[in-house]
C-alpha positions in Angstrom: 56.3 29.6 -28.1 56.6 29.6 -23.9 59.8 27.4 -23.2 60.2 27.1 -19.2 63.2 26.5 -17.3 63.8 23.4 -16.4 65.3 24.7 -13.1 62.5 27.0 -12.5 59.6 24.4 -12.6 62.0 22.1 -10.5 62.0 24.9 -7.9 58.2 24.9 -8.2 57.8 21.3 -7.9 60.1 21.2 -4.6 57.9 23.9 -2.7 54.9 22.6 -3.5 56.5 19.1 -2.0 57.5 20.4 0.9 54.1 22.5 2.1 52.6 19.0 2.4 52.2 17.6 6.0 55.0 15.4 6.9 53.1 13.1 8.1 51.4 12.2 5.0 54.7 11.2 3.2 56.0 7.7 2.5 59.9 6.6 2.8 59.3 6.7 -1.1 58.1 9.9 -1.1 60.6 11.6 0.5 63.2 9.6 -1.4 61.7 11.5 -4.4 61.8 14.4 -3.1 65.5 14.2 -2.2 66.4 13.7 -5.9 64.2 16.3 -7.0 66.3 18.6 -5.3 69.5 17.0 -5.8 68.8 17.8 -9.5 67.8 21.6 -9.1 71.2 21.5 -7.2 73.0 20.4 -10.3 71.1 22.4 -12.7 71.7 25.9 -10.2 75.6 24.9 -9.8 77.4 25.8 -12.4 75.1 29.5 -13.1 76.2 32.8 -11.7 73.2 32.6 -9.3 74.4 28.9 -8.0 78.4 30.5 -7.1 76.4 33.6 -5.1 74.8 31.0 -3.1 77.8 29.2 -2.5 79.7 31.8 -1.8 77.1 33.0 0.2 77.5 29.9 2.4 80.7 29.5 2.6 81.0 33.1 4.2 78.3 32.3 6.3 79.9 29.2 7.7 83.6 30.7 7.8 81.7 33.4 10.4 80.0 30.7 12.3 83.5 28.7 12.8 85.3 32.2 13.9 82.2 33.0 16.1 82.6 29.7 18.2 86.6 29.9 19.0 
């Protein structure tokens, strides 16, 4: 049986959202779209992958605020 990630498809669904024109979206739309990935955020948090990206970040922005003083 072929059991899917629920994160995975989430991650599918959100790219294939955002190559539309943005011109063609509604205030709906987008709305949707912002809870899409609000949800693949919670679902990628708490696995090993979801700490590299935040700790990823938070050195990236840790250089950014040393670079401007």
């Amino acid at each position: 049986m072929l059991t899917i990630n629920v994160a995975v498809l989430l991650a599918v669904i959100v790219f294939f959202r955002l190559r539309r024109r943005t011109e063609a979206r509604s205030r709906n739309d987008e709305k949707l779209t912002v809870v899409i990935v609000l949800a693949l955020g919670v679902l990628i948090a708490p696995t090993p992958a979801g700490q590299g990206i935040v700790n990823l970040l938070g050195q990236l922005a840790s250089g950014v605020t040393q670079a401007g003083r």
